[in-house]
C-alpha positions as CSV (number, residue, x, y, z in Angstrom):
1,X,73.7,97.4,91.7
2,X,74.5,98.1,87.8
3,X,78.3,99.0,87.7
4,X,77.2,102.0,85.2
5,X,76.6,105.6,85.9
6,X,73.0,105.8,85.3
7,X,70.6,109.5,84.9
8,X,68.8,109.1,87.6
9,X,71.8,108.0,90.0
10,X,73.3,111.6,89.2
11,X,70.0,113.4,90.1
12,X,69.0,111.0,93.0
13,X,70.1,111.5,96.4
14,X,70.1,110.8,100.2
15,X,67.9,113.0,101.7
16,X,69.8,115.9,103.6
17,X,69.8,116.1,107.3
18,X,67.6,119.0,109.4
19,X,68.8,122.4,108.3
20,X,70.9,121.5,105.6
21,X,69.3,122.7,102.2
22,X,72.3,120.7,100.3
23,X,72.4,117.4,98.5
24,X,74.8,115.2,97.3
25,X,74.6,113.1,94.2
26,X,77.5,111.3,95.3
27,X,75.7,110.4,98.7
28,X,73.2,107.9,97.0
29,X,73.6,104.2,96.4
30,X,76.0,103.1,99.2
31,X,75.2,100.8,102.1
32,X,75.2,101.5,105.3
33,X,77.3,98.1,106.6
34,X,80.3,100.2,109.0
35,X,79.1,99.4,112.5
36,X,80.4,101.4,115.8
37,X,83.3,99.2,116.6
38,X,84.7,99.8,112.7
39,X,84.4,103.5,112.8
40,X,86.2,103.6,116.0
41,X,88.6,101.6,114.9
42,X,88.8,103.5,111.7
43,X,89.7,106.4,113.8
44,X,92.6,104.4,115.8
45,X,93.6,103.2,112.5
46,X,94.0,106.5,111.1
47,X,95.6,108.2,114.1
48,X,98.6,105.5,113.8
49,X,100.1,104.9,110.5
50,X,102.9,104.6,108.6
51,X,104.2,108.1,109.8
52,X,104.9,106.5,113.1
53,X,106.0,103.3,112.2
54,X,108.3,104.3,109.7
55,X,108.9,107.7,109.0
56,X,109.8,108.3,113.6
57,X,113.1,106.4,112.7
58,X,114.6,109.1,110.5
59,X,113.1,112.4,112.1
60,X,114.4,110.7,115.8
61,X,117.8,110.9,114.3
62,X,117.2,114.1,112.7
63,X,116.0,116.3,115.7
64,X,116.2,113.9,118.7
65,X,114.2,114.1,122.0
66,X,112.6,117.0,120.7
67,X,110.4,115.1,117.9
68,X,108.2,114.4,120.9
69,X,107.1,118.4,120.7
70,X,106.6,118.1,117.9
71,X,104.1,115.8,117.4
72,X,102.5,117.0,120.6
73,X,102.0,120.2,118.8
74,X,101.0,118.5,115.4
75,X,98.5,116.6,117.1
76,X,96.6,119.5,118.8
77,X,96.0,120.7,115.0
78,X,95.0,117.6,113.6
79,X,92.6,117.0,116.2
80,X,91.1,120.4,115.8
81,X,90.8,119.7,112.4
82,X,89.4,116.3,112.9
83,X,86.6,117.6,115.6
84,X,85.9,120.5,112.8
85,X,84.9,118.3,110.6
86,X,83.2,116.3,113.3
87,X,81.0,119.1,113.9
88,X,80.3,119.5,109.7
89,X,79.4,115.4,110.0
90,X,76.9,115.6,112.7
91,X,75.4,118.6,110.7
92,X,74.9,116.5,107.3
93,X,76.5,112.8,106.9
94,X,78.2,112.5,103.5
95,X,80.7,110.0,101.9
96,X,81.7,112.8,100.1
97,X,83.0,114.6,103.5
98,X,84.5,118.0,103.5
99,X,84.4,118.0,99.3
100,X,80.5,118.1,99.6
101,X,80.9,120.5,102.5
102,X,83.4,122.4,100.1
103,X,80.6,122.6,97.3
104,X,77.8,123.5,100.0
105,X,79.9,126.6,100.9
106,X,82.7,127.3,98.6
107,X,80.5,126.6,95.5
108,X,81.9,123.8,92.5
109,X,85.3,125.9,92.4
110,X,85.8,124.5,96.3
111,X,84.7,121.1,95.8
112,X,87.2,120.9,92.6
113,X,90.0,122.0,94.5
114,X,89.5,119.8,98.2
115,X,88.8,117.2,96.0
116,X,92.2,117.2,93.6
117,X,94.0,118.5,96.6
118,X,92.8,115.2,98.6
119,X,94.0,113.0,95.6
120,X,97.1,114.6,95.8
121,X,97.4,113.7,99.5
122,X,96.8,110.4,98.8
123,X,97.9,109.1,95.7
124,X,101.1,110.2,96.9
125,X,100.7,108.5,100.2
126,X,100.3,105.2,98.2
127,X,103.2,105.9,97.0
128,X,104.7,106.1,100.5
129,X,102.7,102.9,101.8
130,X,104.1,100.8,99.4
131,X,107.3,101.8,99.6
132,X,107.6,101.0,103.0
133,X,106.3,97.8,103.0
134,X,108.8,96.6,100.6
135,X,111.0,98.4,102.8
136,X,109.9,96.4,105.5
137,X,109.9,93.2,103.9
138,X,113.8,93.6,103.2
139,X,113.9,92.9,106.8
140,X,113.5,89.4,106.3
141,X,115.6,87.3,104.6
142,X,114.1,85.7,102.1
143,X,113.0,88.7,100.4
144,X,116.4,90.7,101.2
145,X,117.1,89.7,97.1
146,X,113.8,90.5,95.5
147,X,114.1,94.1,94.2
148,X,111.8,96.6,96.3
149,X,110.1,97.5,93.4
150,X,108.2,94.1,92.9
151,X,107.4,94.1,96.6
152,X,105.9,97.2,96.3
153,X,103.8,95.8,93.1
154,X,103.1,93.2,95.3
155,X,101.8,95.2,98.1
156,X,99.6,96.9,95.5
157,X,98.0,94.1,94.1
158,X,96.8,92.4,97.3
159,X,95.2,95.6,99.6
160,X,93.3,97.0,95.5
161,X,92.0,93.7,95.7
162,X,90.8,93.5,99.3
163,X,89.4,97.1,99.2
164,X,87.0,96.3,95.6
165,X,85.1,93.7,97.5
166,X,82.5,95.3,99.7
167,X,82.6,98.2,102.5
168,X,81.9,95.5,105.1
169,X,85.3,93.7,104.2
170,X,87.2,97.1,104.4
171,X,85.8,97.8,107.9
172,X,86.5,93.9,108.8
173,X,90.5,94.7,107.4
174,X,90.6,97.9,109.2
175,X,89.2,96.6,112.4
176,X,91.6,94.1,112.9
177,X,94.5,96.3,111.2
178,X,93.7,98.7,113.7
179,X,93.6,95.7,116.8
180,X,96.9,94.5,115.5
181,X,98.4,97.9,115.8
182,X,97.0,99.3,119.1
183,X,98.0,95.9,120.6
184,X,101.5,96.2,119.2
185,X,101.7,99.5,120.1
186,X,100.6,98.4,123.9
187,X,103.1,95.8,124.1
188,X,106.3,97.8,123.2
189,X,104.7,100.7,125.8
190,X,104.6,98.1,128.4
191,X,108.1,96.4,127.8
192,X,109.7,99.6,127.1
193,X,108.3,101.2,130.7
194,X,109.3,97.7,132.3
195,X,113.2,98.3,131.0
196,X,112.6,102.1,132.0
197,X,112.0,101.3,135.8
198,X,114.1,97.9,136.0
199,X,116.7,100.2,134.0
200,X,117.5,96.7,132.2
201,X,120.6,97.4,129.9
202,X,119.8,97.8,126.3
203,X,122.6,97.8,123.4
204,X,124.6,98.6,126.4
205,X,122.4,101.5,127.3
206,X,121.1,102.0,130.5
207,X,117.4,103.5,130.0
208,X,116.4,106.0,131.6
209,X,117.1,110.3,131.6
210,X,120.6,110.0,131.7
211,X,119.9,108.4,128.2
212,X,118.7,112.1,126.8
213,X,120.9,114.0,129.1
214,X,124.3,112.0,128.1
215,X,123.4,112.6,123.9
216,X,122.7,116.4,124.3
217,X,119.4,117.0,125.8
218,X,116.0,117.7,124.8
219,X,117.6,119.7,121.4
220,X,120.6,117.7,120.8
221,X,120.8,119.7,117.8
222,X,118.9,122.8,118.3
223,X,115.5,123.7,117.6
224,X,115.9,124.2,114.2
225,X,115.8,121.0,113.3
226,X,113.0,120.1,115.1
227,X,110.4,122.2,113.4
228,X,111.9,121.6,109.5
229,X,110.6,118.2,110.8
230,X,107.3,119.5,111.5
231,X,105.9,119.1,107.7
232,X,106.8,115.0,107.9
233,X,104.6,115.1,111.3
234,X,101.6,116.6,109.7
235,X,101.8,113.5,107.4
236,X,102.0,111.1,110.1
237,X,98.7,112.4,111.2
238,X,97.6,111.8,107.4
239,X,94.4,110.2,107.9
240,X,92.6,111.4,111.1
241,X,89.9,112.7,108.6
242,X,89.0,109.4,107.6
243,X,86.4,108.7,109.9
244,X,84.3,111.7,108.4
245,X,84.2,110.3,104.9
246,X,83.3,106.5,106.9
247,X,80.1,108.2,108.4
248,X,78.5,108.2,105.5
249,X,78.4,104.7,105.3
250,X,77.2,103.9,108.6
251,X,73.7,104.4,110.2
252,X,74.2,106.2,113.4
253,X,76.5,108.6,113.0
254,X,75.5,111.0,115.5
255,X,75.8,108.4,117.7
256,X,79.0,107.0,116.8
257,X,81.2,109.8,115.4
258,X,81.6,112.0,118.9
259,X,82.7,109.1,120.6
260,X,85.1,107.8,118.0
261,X,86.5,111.7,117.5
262,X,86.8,112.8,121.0
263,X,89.2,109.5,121.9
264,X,91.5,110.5,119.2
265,X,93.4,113.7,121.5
266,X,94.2,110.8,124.1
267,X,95.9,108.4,121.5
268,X,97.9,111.0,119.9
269,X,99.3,111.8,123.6
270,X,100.0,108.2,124.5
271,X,100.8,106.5,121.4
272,X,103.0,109.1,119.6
273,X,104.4,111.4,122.1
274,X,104.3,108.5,124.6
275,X,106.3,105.9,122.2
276,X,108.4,108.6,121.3
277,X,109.1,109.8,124.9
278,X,109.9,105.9,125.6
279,X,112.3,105.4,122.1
280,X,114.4,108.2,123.4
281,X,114.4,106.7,127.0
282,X,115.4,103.9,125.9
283,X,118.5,103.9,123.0
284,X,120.3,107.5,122.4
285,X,119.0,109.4,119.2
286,X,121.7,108.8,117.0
287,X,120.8,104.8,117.2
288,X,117.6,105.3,115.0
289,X,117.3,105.8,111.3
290,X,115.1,106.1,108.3
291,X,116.3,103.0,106.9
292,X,114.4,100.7,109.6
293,X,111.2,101.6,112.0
294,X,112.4,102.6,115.3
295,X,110.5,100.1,117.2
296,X,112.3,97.4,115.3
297,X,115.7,99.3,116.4
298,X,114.9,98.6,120.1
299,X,113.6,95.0,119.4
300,X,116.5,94.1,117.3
301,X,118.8,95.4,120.2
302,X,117.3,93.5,122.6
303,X,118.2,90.5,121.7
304,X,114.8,88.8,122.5
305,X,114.7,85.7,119.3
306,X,112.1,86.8,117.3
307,X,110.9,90.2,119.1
308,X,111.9,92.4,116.2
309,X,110.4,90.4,113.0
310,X,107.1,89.8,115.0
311,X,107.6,94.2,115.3
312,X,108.4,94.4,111.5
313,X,105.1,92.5,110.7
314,X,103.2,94.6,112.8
315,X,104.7,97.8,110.8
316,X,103.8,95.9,107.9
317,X,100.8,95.9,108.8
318,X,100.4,99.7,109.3
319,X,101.6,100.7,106.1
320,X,99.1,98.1,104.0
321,X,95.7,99.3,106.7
322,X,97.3,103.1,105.5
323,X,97.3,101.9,101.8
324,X,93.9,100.0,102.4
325,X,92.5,103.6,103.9
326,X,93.7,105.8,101.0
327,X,92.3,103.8,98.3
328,X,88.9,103.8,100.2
329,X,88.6,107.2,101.1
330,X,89.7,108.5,97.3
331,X,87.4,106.0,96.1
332,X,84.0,107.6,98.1
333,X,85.9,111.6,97.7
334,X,86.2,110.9,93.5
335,X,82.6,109.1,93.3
336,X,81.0,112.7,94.9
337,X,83.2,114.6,92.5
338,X,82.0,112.4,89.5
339,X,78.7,113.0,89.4
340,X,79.2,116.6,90.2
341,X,81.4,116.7,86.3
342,X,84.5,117.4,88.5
343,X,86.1,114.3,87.9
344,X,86.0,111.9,85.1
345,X,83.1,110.3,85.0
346,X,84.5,106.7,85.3
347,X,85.5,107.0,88.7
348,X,81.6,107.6,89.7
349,X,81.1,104.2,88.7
350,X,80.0,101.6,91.2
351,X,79.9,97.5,91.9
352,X,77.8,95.1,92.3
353,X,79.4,95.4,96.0
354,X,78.2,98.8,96.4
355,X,81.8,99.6,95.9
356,X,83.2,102.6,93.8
357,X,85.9,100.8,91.7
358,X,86.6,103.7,89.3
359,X,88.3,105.9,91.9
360,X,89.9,103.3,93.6
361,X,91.7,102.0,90.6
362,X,92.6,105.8,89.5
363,X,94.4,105.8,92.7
364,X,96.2,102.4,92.2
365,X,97.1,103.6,88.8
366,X,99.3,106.3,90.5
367,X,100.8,103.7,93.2
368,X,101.9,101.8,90.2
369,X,103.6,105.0,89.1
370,X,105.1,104.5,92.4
371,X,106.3,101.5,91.6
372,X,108.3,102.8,88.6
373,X,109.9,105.2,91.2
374,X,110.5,102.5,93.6
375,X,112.6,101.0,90.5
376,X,114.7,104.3,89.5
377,X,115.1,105.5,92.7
378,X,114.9,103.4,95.7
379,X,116.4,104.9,98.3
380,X,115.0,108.2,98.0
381,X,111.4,107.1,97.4
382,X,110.1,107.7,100.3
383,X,111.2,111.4,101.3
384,X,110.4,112.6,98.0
385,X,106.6,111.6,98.0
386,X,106.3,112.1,101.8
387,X,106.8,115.5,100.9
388,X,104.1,115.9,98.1
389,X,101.3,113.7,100.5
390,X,102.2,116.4,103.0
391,X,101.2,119.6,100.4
392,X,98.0,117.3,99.6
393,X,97.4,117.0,103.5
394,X,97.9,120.8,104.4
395,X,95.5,121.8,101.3
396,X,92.8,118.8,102.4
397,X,93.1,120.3,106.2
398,X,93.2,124.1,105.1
399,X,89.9,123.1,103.0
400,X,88.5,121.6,105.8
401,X,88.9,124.4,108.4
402,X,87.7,127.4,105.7
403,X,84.5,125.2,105.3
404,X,84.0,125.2,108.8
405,X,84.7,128.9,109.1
406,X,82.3,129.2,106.5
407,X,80.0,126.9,108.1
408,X,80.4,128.9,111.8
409,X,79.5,132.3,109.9
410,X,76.4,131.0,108.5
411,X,75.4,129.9,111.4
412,X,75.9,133.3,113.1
413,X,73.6,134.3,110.2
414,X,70.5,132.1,111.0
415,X,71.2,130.3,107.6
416,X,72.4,126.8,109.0
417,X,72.2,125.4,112.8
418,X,74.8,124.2,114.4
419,X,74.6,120.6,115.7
420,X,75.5,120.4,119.4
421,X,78.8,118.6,118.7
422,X,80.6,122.0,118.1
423,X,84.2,122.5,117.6
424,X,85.5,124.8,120.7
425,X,86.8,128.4,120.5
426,X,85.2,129.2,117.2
427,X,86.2,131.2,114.5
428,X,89.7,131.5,116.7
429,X,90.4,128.0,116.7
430,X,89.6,127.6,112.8
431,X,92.0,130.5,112.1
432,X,94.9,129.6,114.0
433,X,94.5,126.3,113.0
434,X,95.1,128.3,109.3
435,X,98.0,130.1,110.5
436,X,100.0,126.8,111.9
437,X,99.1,125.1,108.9
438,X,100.5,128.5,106.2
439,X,103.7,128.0,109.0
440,X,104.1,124.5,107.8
441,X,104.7,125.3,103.9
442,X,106.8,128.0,105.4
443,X,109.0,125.6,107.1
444,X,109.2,123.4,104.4
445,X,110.6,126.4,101.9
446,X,112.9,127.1,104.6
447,X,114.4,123.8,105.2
448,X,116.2,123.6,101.4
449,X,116.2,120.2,99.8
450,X,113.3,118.3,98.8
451,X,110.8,120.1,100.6
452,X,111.5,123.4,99.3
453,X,111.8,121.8,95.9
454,X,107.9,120.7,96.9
455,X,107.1,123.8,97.7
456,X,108.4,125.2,94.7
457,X,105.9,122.9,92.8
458,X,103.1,125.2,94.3
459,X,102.5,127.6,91.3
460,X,102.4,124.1,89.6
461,X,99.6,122.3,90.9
462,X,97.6,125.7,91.4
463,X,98.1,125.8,88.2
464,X,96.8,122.3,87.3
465,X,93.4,122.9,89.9
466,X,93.1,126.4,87.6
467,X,93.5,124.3,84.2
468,X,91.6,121.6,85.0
469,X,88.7,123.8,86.6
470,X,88.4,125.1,82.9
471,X,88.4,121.8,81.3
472,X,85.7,121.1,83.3
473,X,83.4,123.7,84.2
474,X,81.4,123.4,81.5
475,X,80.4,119.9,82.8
476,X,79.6,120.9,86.2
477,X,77.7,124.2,85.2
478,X,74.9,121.8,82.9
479,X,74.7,119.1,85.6
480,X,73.9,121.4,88.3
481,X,71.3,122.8,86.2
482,X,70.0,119.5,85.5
483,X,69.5,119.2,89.3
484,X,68.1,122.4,90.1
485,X,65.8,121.4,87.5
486,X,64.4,118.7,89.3
């Protein structure tokens, strides 16, 4: 495979599915290496990340018990966004996911804006993944003097050159990222349940109720606080949509994607609200922080030797397989945009591995950027770009459930046929799911600080989609007519 763009690449394309009159350019050229157990895995992997593992600490100390509703709630959303783009999966494969389904039924104008929107989302959640992983290397000792900035580089360095390799090494990484995490997960579950019943005493604790009922309930401090969390939920749930780009590097997706997509409602209810449920059985709220992952809190409280840095590495862990994800996904997402003259064309570019390197060093570019802010501003590095993934995540699920909206009128139409995977309740589930997610910028206006700073940035980066769109139109407009003419 030539690591140049060549004419017939752009033109050339998978053949489209039953029904489905669109093609992608972006579609042809991959392989098709990601076997069942990956995408599964993929699907755990993106269900539990670094919002958990990290980002729980602070919003338990923020809002308490209650966090636990919150992500309860969060996750009925994400999963309905997850099984609407499910449904737009089984109905045509396509690495270039809901941006290709964006440009099927939104026209280039959609596809530009999913697209940049989704870059957003995750060049700022780079950002995040590396930051916490040189936060959690701090935990150990012999990097506690090594500036957090050079970790972060670090961190960088290694996963961009994993993910360059070959999609067969990326599912390989994320398969046993994804064991490593479900296992740890699993573990704490299991001890934390055991000190529950045995009410074992931790950090002079005794677990149990009386644990929430002694430090002010459910709402220890109201239920305000509990939703201006809300947005920093969402991102937790970040990468649920990952899966639907994978499919289009596997063979059987039909097969594989229901399976993988239906199992993700369980693991949000026992893995977050169930850990969550558990952290606040087990320590009061105001025990937890944003400095150091939750889990490692309860660990490091028990006393066990070597219980809480076996924990950190597992967090670790999470936040490089996040990192690993992003780069991936933005990688396939640009390539589709590329050849369609919405992105530059550089990042349509491909290795001998079959591996789009041009979008997936675009992305590291802005991690390094991340590292600069992991240099000036440390401490705040985290909150601040948690808050801009989050605006990338909103627009990248809002795109997601128009397209299927879209996609559920043609289909009342006779223009399209819906596969018989469907996403339930239709069009009352897609526009609900619409209303939560307007709610969430809402919340984030009305919670002051950084996230209403973020949100202030709106008129901003519609601005840059509505520049950029003009800077490019041009482009797009002569190589769609150069397909048509084919």
């Amino acid at each position: 495979m030539s690591d140049r763009i060549t004419a017939a690449e752009t033109l050339v394309a998978a053949p489209p599915s039953a029904g489905s009159p669109h093609v992608d350019a972006g579609d042809a050229g991959y392989s098709k290496d990601l076997k069942s157990r990956h995408i599964n895995m993929i699907a755990i992997g993106g269900a539990i990340g670094t919002g958990l593992f990290l980002g729980a600490g602070g919003r338990l100390a923020g809002a308490g018990p209650s966090l636990a509703i919150a992500y309860a709630v969060c996750g009925i959303f994400a999963f309905f966004v997850v099984r609407a783009l499910g449904e737009l999966v089984l109905y045509r494969p396509s690495s270039g996911a809901f941006v290709s389904y964006a440009r099927e039924f939104m026209g280039e104008k959609g596809a530009f804006a999913a697209g940049w929107l989704y870059f957003l989302n995750w060049a700022t959640t780079a950002v995040a993944d590396i930051t916490a992983a040189a936060t959690y290397a701090h935990f150990w000792g012999m990097f506690s003097d090594i500036p957090q900035w050079i970790l972060a580089l670090i961190a960088l360095a290694v996963v961009l050159t994993a993910n360059l390799i070959s999609v067969k090494y990326f599912g390989e990484m994320e398969f046993w990222f994804a064991i490593i995490k479900v296992g740890a997960l699993v573990a704490f579950m299991l001890i934390g349940i055991f000190l529950v019943v045995t009410q074992h005493p931790v950090d002079g604790h005794t677990p149990g109720f009386s644990t929430i009922s002694d430090s002010g309930g459910i709402f220890p401090v109201g239920m305000l606080p509990m939703l201006l969390v809300i947005q920093g939920v969402v991102f937790a749930y970040a990468s649920v949509e990952l899966c639907g780009v994978a499919a289009g590097e596997t063979k059987s997706p039909e097969k594989i994607m229901p399976k993988a997509i239906n199992s993700i409602m369980w693991r949000v209810g026992l893995f977050y609200v169930g850990s969550v449920v558990l952290l606040a059985l087990l320590l009061p709220y105001t025990s937890y922080s944003g400095d150091e992952s939750p889990f490692v809190t309860v660990m490091d409280k028990l006393g066990i030797p070597g219980a809480a840095g076996v924990m950190n590495l597992v967090v670790l862990t999470a936040a490089l397989s996040s990192l690993n994800s992003g780069l991936y996904s933005t990688g396939r997402i640009l390539r589709s945009m590329a050849l369609s003259g919405s992105a530059p064309k550089f990042t349509g570019r491909m290795n001998k591995g079959q591996v789009p390197y041009g979008g997936i060093l675009l992305t590291a570019g802005f991690g390094v950027l991340g590292v600069g802010l992991n240099y000036v501003m440390p401490g705040e590095a985290f909150e601040i770009v948690l808050n801009f993934a989050s605006i990338g995540i909103l627009g990248t699920w809002g795109m997601i459930m128009l397209c299927s909206l879209l996609f559920w009128h043609r289909s009342r139409d006779g223009r399209v046929t819906r596969p018989s995977y469907q996403l339930p309740w239709a069009p009352y589930t897609q526009i609900v799911t619409l209303a939560f997610l307007a709610t969430v910028v809402f919340l984030m206006w009305w919670g002051g600080g950084v996230g209403r700073t973020t949100v202030m940035c709106l008129p901003l980066i519609a601005a840059a989609l509505v520049g950029g769109w003009f800077v490019v139109r041009r482009r797009v407009n002569d190589l769609s007519r150069e397909r048509q003419d084919v």
